[in-house]
N, CA, C and O of each residue as an XYZ file, in Angstrom:
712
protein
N     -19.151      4.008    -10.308
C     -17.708      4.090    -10.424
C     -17.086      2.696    -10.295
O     -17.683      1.764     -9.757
N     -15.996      2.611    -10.756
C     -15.620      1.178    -11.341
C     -14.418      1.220    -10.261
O     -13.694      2.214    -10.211
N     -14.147     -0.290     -9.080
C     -13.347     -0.364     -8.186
C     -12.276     -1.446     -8.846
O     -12.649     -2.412     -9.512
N     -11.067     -1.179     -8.596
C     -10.095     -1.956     -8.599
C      -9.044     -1.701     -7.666
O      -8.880     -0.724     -6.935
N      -8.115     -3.101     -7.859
C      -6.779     -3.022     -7.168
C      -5.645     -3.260     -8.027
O      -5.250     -4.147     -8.784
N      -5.193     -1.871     -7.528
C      -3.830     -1.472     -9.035
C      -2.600     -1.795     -8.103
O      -2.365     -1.293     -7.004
N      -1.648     -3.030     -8.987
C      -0.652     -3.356     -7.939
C       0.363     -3.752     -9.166
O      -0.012     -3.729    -10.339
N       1.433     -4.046     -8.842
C       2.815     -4.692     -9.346
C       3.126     -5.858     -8.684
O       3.819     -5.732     -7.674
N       2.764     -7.012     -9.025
C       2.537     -8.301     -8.808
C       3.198     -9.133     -9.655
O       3.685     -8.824    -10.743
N       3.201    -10.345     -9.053
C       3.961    -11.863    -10.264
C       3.271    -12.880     -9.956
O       2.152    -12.553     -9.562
N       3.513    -14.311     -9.967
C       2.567    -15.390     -9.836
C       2.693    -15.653     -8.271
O       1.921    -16.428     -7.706
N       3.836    -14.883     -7.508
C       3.928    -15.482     -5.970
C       3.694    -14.461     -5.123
O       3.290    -14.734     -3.992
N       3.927    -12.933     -5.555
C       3.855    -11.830     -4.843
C       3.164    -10.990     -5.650
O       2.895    -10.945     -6.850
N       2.757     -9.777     -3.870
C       2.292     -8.969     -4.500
C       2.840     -7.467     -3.902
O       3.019     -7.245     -2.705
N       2.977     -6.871     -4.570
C       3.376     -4.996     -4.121
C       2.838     -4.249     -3.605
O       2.174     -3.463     -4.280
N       2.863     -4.097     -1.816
C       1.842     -2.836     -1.291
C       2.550     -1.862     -0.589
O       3.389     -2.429      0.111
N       2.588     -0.692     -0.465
C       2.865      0.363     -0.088
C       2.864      0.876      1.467
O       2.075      0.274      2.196
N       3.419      1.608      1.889
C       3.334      1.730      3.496
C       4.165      3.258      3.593
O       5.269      3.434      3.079
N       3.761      3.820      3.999
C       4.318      5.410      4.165
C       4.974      5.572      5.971
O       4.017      5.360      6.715
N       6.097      5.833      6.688
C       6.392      5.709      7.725
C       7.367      6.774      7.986
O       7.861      7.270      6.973
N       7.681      7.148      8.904
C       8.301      7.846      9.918
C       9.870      7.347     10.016
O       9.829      6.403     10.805
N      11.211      7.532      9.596
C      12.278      7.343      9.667
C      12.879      6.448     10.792
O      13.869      5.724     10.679
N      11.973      6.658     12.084
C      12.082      5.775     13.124
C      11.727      4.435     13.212
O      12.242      3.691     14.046
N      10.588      3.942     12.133
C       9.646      2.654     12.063
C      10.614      2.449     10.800
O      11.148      1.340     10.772
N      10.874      3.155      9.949
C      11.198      2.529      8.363
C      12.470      1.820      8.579
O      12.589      0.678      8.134
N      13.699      2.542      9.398
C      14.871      2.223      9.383
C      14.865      1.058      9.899
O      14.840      0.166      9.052
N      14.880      0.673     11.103
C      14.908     -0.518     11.590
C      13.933     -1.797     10.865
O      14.382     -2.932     11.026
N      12.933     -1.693     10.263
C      12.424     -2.288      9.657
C      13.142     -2.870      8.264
O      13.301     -4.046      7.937
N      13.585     -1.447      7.438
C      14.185     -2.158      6.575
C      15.720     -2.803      6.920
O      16.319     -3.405      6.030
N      16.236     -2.660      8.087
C      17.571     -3.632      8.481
C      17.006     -4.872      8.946
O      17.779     -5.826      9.039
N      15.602     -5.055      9.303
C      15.372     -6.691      9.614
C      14.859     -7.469      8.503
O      14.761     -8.689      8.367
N      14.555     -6.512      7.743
C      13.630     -7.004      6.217
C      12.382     -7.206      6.440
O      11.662     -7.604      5.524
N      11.721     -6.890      8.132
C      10.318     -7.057      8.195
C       9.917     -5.947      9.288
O      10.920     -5.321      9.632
N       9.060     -5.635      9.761
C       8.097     -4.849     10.707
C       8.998     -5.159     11.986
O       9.093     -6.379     12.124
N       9.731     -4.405     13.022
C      10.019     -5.072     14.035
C       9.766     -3.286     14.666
O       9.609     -2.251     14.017
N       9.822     -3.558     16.442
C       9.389     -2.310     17.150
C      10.539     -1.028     16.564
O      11.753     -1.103     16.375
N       9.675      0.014     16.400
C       8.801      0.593     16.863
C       7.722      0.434     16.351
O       6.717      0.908     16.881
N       7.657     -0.389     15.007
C       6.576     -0.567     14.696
C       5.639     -0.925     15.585
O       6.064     -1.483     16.596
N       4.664     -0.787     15.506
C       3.144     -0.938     16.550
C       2.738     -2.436     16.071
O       2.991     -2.901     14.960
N       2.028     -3.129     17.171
C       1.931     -4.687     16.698
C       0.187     -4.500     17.149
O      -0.725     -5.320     17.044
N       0.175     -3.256     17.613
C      -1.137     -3.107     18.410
C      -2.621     -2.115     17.939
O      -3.740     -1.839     18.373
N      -1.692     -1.829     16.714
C      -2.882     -1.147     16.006
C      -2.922     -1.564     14.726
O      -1.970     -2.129     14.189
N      -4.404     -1.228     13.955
C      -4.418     -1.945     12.330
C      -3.241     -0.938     11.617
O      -2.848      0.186     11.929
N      -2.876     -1.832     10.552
C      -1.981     -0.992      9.927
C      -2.295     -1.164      8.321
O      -2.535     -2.343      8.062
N      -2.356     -0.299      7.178
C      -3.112      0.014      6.221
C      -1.722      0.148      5.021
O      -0.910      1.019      4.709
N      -2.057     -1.378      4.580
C      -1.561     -1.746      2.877
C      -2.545     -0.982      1.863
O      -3.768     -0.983      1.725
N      -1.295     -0.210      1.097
C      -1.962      0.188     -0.837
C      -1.262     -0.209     -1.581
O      -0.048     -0.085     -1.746
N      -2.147     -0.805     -2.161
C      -1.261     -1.840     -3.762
C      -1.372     -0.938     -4.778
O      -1.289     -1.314     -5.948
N      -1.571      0.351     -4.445
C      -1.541      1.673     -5.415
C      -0.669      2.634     -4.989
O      -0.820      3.385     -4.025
N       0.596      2.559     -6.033
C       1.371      3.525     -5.512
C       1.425      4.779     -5.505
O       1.949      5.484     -4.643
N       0.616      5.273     -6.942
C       0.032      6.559     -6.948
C      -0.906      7.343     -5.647
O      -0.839      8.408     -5.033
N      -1.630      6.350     -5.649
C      -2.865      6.388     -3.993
C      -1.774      6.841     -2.846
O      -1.894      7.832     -2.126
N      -0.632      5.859     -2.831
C       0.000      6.312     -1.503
C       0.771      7.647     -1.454
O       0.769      8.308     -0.415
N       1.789      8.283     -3.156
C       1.946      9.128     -3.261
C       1.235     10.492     -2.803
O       1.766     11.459     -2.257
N       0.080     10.339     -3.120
C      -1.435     11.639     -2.977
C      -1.528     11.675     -1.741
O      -1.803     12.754     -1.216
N      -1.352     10.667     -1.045
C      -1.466     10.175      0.892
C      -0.718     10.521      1.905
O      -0.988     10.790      3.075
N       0.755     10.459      1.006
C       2.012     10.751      1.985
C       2.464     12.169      1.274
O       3.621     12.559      1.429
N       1.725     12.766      0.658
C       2.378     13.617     -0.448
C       4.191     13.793     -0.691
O       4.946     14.730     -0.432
N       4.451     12.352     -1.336
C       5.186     12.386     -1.884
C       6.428     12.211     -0.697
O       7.566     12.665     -0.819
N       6.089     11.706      0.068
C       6.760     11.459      1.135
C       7.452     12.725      1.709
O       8.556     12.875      2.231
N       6.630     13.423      1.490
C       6.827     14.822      2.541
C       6.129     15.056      3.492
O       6.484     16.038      4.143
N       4.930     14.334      3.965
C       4.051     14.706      5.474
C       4.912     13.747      6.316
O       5.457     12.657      6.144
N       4.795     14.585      7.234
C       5.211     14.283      9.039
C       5.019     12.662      9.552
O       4.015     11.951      9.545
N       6.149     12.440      9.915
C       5.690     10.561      9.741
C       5.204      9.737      8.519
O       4.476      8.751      8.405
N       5.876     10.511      7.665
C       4.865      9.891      6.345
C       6.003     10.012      5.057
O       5.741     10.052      3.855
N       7.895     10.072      5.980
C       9.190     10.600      5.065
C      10.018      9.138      4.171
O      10.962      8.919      3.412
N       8.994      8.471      4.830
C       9.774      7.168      4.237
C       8.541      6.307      3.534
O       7.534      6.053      4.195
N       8.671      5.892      2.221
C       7.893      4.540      1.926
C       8.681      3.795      1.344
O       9.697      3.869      0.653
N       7.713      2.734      1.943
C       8.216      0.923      1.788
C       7.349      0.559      0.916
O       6.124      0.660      0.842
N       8.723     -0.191     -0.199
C       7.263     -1.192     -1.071
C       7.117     -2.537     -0.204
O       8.187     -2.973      0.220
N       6.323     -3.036      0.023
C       6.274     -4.704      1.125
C       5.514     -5.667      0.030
O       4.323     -5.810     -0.246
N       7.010     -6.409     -0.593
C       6.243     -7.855     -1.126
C       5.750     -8.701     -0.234
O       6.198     -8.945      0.886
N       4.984     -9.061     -0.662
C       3.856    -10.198      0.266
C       3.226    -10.993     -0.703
O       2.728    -10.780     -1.809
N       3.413    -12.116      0.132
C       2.562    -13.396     -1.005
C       1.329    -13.158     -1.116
O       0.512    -12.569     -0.408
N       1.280    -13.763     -2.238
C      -0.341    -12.958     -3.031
C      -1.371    -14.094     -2.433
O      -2.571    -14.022     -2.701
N      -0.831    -15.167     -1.594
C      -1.823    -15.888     -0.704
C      -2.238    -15.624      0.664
O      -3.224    -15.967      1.317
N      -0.892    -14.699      0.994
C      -1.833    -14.042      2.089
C      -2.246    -12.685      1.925
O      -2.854    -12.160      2.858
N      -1.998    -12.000      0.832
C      -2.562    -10.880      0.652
C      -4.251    -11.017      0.357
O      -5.046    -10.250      0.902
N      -4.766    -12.313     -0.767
C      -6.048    -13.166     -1.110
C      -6.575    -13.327      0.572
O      -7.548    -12.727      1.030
N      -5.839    -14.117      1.222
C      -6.159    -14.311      2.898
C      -6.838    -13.070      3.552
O      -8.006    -12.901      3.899
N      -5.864    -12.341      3.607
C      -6.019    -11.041      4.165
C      -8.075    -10.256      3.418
O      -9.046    -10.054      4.147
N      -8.035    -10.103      2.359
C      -9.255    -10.243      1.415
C     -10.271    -11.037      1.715
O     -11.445    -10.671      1.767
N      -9.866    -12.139      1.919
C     -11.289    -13.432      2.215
C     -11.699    -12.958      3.447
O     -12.899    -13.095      3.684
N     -10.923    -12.368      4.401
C     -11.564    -11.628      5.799
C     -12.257    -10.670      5.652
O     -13.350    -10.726      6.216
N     -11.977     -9.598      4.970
C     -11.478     -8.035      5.110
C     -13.742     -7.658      4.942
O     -14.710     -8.136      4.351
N     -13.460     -6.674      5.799
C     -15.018     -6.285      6.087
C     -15.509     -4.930      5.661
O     -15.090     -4.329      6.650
N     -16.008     -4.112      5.027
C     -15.786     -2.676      4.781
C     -16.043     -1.653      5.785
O     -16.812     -1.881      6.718
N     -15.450     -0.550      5.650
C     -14.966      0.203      6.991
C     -16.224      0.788      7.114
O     -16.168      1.295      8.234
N     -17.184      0.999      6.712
C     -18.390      1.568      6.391
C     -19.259      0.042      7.151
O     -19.347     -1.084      6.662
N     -19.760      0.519      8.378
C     -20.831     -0.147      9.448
C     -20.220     -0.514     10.471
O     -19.040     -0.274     10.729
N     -21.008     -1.136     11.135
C     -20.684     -2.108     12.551
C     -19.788     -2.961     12.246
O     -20.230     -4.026     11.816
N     -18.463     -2.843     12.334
C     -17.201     -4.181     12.253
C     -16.236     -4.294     13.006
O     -15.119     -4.785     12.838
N     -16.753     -3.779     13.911
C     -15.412     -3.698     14.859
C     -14.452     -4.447     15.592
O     -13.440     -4.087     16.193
N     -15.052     -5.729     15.395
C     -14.447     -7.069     15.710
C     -13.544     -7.524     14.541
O     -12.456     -7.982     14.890
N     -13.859     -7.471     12.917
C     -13.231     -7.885     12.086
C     -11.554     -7.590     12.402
O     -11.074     -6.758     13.172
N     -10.885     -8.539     11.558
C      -9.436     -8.627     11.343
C      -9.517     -7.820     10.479
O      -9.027     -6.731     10.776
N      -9.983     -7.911      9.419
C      -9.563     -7.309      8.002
C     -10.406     -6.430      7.415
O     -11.513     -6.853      7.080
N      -9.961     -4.631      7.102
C     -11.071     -3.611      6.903
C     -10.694     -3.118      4.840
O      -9.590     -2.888      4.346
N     -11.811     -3.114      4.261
C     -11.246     -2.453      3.371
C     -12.009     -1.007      2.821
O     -13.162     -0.656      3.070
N     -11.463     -0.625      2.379
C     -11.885      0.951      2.182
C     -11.601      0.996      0.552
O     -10.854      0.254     -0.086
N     -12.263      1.881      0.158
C     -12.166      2.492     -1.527
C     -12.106      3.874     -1.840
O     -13.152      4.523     -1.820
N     -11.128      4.364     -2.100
C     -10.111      5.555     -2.264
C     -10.308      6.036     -3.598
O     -10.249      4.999     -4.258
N     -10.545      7.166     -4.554
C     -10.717      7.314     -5.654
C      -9.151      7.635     -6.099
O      -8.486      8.617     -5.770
N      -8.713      6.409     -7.026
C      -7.009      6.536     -7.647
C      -6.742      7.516     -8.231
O      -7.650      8.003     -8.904
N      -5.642      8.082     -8.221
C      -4.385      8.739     -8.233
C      -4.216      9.113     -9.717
O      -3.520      8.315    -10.345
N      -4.669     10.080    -10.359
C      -2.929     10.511    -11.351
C      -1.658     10.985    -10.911
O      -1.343     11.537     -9.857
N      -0.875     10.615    -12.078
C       0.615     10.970    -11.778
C       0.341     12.483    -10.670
O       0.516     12.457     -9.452
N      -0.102     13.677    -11.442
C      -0.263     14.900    -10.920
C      -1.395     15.133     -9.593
O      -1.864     16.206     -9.212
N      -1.578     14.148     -9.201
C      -2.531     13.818     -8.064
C      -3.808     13.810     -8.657
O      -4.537     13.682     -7.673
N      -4.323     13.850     -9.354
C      -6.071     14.468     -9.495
C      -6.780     13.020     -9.603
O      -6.458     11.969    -10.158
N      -8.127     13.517     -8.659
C      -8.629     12.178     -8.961
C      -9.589     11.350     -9.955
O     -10.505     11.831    -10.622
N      -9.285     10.334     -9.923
C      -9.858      9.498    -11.356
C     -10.996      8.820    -10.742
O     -11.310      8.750     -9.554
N     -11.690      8.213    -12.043
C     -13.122      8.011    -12.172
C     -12.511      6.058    -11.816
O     -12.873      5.170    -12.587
N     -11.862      5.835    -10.931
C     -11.937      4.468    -10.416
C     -11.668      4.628     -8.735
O     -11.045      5.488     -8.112
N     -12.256      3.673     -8.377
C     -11.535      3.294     -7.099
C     -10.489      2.303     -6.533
O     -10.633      1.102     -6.765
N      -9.364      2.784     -5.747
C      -8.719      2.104     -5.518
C      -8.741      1.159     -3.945
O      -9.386      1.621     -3.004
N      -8.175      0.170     -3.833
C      -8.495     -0.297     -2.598
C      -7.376      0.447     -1.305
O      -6.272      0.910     -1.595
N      -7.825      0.433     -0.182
C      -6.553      0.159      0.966
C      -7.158     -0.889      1.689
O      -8.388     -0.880      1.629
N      -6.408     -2.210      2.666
C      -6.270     -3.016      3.265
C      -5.735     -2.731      4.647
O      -4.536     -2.636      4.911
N      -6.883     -2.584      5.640
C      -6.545     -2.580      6.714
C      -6.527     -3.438      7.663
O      -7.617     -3.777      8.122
N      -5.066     -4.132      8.320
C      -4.707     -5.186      8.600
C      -4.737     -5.042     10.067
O      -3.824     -4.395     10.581
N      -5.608     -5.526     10.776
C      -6.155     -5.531     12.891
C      -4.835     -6.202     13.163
O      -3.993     -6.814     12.505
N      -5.066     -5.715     14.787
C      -3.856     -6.260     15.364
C      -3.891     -8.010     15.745
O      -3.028     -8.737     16.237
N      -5.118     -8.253     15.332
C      -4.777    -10.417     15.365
C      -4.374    -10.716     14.087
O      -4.169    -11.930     14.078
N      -4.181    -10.309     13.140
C      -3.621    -10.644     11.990
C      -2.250     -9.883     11.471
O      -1.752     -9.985     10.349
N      -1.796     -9.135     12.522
C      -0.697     -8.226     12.146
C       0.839     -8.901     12.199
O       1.860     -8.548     11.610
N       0.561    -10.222     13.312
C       1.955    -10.594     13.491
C       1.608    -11.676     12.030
O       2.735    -11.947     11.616
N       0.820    -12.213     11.330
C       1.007    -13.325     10.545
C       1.317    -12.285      9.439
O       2.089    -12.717      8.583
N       0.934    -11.148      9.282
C       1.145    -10.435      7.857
C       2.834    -10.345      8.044
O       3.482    -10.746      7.078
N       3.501     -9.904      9.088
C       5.085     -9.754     10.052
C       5.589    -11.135      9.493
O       6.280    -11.209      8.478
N       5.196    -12.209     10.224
C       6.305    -13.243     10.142
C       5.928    -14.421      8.965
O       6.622    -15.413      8.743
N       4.829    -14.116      8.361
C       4.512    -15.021      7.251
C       4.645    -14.054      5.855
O       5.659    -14.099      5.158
N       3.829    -13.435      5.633
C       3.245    -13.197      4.544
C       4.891    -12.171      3.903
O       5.597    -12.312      2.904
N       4.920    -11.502      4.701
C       5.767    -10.430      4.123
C       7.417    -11.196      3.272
O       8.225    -11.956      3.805
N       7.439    -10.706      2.026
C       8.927    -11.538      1.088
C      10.087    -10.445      1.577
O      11.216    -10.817      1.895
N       9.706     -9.180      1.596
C      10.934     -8.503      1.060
C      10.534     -6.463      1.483
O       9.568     -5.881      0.989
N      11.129     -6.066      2.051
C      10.966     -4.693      2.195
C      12.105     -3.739      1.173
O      13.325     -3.731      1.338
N      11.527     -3.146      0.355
C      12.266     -1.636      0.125
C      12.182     -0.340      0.103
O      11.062      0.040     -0.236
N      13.051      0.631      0.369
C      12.980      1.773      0.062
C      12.681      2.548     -0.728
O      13.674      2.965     -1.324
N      11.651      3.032     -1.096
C      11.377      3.435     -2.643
C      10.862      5.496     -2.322
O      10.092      6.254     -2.912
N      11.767      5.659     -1.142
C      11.678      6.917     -1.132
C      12.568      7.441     -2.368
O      11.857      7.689     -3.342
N      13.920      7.670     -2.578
C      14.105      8.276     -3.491
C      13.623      8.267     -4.905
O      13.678      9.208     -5.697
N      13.191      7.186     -5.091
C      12.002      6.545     -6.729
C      10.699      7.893     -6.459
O      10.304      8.835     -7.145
N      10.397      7.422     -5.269
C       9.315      8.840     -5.009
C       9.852     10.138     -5.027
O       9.068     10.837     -5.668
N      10.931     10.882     -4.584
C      11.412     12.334     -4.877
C      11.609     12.551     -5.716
O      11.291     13.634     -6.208
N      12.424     11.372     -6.514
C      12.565     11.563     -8.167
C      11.624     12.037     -8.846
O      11.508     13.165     -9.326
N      10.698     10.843     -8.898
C       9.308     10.953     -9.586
C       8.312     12.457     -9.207
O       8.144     13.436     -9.934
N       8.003     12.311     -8.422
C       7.929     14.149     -7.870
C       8.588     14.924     -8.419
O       7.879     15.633     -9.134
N       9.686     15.195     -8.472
C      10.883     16.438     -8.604
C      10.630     16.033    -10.320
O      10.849     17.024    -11.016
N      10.365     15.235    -10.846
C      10.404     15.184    -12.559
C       9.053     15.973    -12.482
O       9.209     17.169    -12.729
N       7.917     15.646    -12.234
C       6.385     15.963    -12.221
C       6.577     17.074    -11.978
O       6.103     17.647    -12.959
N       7.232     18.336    -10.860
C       7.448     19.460    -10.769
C       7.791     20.281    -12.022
O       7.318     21.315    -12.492
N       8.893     19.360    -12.438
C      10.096     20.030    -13.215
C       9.024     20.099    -14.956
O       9.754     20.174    -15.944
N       7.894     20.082    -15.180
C       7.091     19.335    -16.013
C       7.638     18.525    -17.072
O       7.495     18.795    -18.264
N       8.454     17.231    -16.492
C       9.018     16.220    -17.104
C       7.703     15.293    -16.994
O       7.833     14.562    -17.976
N       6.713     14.978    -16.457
C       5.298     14.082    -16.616
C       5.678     12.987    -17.849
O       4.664     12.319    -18.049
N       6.501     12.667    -18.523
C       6.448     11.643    -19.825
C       7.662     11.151    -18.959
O       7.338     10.120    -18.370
N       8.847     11.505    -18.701
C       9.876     10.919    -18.028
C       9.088     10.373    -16.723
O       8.972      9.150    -16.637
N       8.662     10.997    -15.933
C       8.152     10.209    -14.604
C       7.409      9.227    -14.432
O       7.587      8.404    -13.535
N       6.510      9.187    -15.241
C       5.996      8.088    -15.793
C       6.526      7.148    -16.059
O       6.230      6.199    -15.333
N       7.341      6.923    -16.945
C       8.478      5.647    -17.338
C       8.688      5.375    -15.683
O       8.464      4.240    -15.263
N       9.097      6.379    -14.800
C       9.374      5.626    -13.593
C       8.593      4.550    -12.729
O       9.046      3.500    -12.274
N       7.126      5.136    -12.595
C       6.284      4.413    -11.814
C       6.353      3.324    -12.137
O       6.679      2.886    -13.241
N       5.861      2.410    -10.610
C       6.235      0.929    -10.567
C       4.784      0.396    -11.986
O       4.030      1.125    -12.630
N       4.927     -1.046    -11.985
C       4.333     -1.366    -13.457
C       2.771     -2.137    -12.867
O       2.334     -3.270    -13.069
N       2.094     -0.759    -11.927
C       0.855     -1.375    -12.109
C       0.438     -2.175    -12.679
O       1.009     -2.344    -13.756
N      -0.530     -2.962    -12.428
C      -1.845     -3.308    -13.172
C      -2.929     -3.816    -12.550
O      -2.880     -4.008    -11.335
N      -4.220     -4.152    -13.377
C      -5.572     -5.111    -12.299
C      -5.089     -5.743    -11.838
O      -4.266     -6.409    -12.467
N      -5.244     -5.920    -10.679
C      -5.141     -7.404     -9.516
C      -6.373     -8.048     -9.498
O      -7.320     -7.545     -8.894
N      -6.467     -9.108    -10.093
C      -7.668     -9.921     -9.812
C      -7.301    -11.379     -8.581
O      -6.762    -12.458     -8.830
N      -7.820    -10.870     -7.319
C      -8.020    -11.453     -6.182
C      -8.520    -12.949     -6.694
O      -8.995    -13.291     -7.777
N      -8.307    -13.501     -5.817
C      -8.845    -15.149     -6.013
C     -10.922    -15.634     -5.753
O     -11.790    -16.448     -6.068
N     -10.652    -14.373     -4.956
C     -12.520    -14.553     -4.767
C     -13.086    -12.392     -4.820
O     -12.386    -11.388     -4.955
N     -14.665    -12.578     -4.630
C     -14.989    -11.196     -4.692
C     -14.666    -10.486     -3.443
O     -14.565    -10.984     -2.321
N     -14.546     -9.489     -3.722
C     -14.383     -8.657     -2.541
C     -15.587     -7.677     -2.153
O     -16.549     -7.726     -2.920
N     -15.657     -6.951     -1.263
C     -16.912     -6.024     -1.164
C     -16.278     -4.535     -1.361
O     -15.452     -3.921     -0.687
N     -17.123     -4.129     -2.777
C     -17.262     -2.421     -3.285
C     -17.536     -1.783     -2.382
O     -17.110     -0.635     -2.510
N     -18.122     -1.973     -1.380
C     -18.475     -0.903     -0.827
C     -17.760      0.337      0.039
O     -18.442      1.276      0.451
């Protein structure tokens, strides 16, 4: 099976996903970054697949899971974040950086013959992802109900036009498939 990282990116940033609880999202998006209640003390898990996070948070309807954030982040520390990152699969328990491979998303949830990444970011690298890396937080819950409520409604050609404008992310070095 063939792994990639499906993101909406430019030459300085890159687009990852975060599913949260109304209590963490709000205050976050009034500072424009992660501030308490967010947790500074546990890993916390970027998808540069928005479909992936859709299938995850279903649609931002699970419990703590009513709000997502898109989080631009420079694509040098997102690469950073990568040049660490260890796979969640063995002995790593010391690593900063975990990555995992998720089989991606159709619009209608079903899963496809690729894998997608998630990025799981430890708590020694959590304040630099906070006060460095991160450009810009938004709300992209209602983009998600929309997009849902079209997919229900079997509008699937309209909802589509909605989703953000994926594509390959090719990282600056290899990463590990596993």
């Amino acid at each position: 099976m063939q792994h990639e990282i499906r993101a909406a990116y430019d030459n300085a940033t890159i687009t990852v996903y975060q599913a949260y609880s109304p209590a963490i999202a709000g205050p976050a998006l009034v500072a424009g970054t992660f501030v308490p209640p967010f947790s500074f003390t546990r890993m916390t898990w970027i998808k540069p697949s928005f479909l992936w996070l859709m299938h995850r948070s279903n649609w931002a309807q699970k419990p703590g899971q009513e709000r997502i954030l898109a989080v631009r982040m420079t694509r040098a520390g997102f690469d950073a974040a990568l040049a660490e990152a260890v796979p969640t699969t063995g002995a790593h328990a010391g690593a900063r950086v975990h990555v995992q491979w998720d089989p991606e998303r159709s619009l209608r949830g079903a899963a496809l013959n690729v894998y997608s990444i998630q990025v799981g970011i430890g708590r020694a690298l959590i304040r630099t992802l906070v006060d460095e890396w991160i450009v810009s937080l938004t709300d992209v819950t209602p983009l998600a109900v929309k997009i849902n409520s079209l997919v229900r409604a079997g509008r699937a050609p309209q909802a589509q036009r909605l989703l953000p404008p994926d594509r390959v992310y090719q990282p600056s070095l290899k990463i590990s498939s596993r």
